[in-house]
C-alpha positions as CSV (number, residue, x, y, z in Angstrom):
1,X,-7.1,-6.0,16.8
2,X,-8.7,-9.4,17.1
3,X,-6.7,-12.8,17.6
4,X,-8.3,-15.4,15.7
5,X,-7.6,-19.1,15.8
6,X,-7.6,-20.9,12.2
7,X,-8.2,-24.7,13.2
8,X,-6.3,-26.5,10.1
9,X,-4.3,-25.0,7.1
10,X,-6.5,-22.9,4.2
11,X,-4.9,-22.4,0.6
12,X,-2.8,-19.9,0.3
13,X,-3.8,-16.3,0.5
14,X,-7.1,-17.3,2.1
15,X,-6.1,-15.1,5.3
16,X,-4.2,-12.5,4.3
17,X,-7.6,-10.2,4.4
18,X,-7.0,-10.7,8.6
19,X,-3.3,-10.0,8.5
20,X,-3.4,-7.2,6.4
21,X,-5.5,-5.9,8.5
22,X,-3.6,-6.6,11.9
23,X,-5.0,-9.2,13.1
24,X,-3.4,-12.0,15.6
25,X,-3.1,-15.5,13.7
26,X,-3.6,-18.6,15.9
27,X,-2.5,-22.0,14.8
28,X,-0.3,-25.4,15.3
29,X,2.4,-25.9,13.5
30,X,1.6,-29.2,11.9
31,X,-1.6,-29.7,9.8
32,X,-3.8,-32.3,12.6
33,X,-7.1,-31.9,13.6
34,X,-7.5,-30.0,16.6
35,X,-9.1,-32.5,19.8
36,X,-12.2,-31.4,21.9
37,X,-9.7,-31.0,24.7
38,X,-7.2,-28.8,22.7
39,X,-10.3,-26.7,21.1
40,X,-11.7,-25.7,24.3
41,X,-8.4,-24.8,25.5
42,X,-7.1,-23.0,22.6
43,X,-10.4,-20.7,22.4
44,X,-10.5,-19.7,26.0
45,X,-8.5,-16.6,24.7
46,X,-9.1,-15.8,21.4
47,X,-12.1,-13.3,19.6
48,X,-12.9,-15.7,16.9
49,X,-12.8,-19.1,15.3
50,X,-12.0,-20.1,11.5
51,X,-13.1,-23.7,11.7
52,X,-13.7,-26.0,8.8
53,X,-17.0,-28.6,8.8
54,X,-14.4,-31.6,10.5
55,X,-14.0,-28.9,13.4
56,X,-17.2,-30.3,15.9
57,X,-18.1,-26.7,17.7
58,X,-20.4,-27.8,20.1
59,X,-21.7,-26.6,23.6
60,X,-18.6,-27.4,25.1
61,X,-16.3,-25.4,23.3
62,X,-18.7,-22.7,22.7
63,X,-19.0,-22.2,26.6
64,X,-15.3,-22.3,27.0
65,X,-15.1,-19.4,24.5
66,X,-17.9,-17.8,25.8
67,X,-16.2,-17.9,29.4
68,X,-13.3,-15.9,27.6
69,X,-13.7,-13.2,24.6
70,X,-14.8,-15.2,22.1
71,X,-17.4,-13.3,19.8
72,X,-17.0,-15.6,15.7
73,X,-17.3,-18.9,14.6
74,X,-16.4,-18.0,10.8
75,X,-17.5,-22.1,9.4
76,X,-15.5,-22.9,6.3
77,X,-18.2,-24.4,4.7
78,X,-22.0,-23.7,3.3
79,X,-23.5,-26.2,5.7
80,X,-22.9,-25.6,9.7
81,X,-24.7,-28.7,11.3
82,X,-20.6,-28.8,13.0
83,X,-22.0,-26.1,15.2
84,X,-24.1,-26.3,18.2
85,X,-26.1,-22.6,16.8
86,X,-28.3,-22.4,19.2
87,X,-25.4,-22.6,22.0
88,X,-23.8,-20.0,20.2
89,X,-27.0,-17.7,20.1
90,X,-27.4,-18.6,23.8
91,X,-23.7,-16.9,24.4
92,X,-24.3,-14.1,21.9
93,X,-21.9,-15.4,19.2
94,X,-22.1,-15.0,15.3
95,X,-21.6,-17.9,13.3
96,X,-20.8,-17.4,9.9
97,X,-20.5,-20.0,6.9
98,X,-19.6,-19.7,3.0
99,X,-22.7,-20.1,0.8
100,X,-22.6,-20.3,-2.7
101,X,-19.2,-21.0,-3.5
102,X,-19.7,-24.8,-4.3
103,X,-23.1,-24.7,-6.1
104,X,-21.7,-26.1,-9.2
105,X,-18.9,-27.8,-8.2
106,X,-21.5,-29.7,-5.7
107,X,-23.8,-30.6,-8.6
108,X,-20.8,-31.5,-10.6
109,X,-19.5,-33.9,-8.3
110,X,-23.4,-35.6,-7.6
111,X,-23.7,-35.6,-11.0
112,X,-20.3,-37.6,-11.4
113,X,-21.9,-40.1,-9.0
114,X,-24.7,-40.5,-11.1
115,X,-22.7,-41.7,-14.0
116,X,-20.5,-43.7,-12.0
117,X,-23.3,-45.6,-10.1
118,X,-25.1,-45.7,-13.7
119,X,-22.3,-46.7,-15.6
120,X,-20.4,-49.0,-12.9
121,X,-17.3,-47.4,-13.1
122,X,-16.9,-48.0,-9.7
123,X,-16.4,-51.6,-10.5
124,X,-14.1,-50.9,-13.4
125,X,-12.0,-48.6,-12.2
126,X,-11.5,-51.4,-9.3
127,X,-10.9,-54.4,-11.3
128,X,-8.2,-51.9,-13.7
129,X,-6.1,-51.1,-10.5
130,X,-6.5,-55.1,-9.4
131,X,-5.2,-56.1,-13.3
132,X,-7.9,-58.1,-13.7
133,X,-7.7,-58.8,-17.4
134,X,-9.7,-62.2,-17.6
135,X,-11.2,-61.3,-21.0
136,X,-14.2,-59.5,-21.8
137,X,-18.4,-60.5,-21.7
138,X,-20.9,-58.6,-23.4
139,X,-23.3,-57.9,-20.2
140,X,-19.6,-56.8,-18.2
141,X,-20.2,-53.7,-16.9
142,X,-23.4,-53.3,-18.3
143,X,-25.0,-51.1,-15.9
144,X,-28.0,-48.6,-17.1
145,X,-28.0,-45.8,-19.5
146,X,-29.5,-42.2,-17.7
147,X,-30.5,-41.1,-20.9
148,X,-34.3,-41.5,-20.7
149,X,-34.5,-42.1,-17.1
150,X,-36.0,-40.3,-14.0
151,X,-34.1,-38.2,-12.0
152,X,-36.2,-37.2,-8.7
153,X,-34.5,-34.7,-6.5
154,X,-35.0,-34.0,-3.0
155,X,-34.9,-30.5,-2.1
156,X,-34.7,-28.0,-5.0
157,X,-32.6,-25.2,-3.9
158,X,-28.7,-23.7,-5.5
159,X,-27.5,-27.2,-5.6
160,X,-30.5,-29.3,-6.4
161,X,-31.1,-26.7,-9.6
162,X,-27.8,-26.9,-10.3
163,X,-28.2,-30.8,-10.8
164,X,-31.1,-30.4,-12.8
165,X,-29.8,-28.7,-15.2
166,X,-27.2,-31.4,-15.7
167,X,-29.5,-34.2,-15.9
168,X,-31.4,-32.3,-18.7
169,X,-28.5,-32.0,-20.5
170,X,-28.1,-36.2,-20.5
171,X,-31.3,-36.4,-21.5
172,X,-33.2,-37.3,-18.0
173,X,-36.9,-36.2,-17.0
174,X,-36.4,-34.3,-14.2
175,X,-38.8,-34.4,-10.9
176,X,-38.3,-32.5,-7.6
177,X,-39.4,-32.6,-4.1
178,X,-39.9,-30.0,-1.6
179,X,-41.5,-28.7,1.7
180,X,-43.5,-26.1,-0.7
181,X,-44.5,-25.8,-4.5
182,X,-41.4,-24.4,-6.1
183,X,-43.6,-23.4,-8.8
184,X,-41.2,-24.9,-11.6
185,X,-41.9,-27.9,-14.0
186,X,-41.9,-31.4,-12.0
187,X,-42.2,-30.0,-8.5
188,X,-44.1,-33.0,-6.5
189,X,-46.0,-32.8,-2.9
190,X,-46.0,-36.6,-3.0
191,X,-42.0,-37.4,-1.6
192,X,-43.3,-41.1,-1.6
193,X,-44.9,-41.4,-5.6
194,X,-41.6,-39.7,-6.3
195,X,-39.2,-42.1,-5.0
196,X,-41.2,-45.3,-6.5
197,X,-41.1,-43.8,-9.4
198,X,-37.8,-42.4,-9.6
199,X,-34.8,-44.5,-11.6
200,X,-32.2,-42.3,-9.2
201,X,-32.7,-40.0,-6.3
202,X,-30.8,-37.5,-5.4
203,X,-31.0,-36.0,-2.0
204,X,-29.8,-31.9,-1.5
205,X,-31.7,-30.9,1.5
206,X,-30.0,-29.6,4.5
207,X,-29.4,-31.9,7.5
208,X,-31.3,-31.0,10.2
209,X,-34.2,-32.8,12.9
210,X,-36.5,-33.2,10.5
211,X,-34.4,-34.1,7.6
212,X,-32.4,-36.5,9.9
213,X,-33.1,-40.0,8.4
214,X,-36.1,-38.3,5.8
215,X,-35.4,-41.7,3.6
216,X,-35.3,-44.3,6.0
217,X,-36.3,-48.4,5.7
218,X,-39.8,-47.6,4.5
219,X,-39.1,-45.1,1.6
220,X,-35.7,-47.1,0.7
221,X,-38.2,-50.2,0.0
222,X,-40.5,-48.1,-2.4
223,X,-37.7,-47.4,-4.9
């Protein structure tokens, strides 16, 4: 049977697939983040990692596994950009992450930052907890309604569809942006007409080289 090491605390149940079916359970007994020091000691002698996205799993630690029995890094998480991958293809080791399981609650929580950002609830919910109570002026809190506005997303897959549908339910025209025509309603090749034209952006592209700083000080000053 394998030994794995689980890096922080998951809910409950979320391992009992491994121990009912033998397998070794490696962890501290408090709930801290594991150092780069204590990672690449701790997987020198285990067969796989459950790590979460915090967890950085880079060349370092992968080599020090490598050096030992390690064959998994099983990524709590949909993205991975945590993991050096191409170290751990190098050594031969599978990384696994969790797609799918946070499409909609994703969309729902970029969604709720729409409204907030929209609405300034930010700044409400601020002055409430500071009891600021120095009356009330017609342009307070103003902020802008999405109803009618623009919503231009920035990659189109699970989550930015996801989002999409939201907006169209408050009302919003809908625009997206990808690498290749989508071949739905609003797809764009021009990233740049999108964002000037755009009254929010919302960004759902993996991080990656060439996604690495995609809206930088030129695009920020067309919007």
């Amino acid at each position: 049977m394998a030994r794995v090491l689980v890096t922080r605390r998951l809910p409950t149940g979320g391992l009992d697939p491994l121990i009912e079916a033998g397998h070794e359970i490696v962890t501290r007994d408090d709930d801290t983040p594991f150092s780069k020091t204590e990672l690449i000691d701790a997987v020198r002698d285990v067969d796989a990692i459950v790590c979460l996205l915090t967890d950085r799993i880079d060349a370092d630690v992968l080599a020090a596994g490598a050096a030992g029995r390690l064959k998994v890094v099983a990524n709590v998480a949909v993205g991975y950009d945590n993991v050096d991958v191409a170290s751990a293809t190098g050594h031969g080791i599978v990384v696994t992450n969790t797609p799918g399981v946070l499409d909609e609650t994703t969309a729902d929580l970029a969604f709720l930052l729409i409204l907030a950002a929209a609405r300034l609830a930010s700044d409400g919910e601020r002055d409430l907890r500071a009891g600021v109570w120095d009356g009330w002026e017609i342009t307070e809190y103003l902020g802008v309604d999405v109803h009618g506005a623009t919503l231009g997303i920035v990659g189109f897959g699970r989550i930015g569809r996801a989002v999409a549908r939201r907006a169209a339910g408050f009302g919003m025209a809908v625009v997206h942006h990808t690498r290749n025509d989508t071949g739905i309603a609003g797809w764009t090749a021009d990233l740049d007409g999108m964002l000037a034209s755009s009254d929010v952006v919302s960004l759902h592209t993996p991080l990656t080289d060439e996604t690495r700083h995609l809206v930088d000080a030129r695009r920020l000053a067309l919007m």
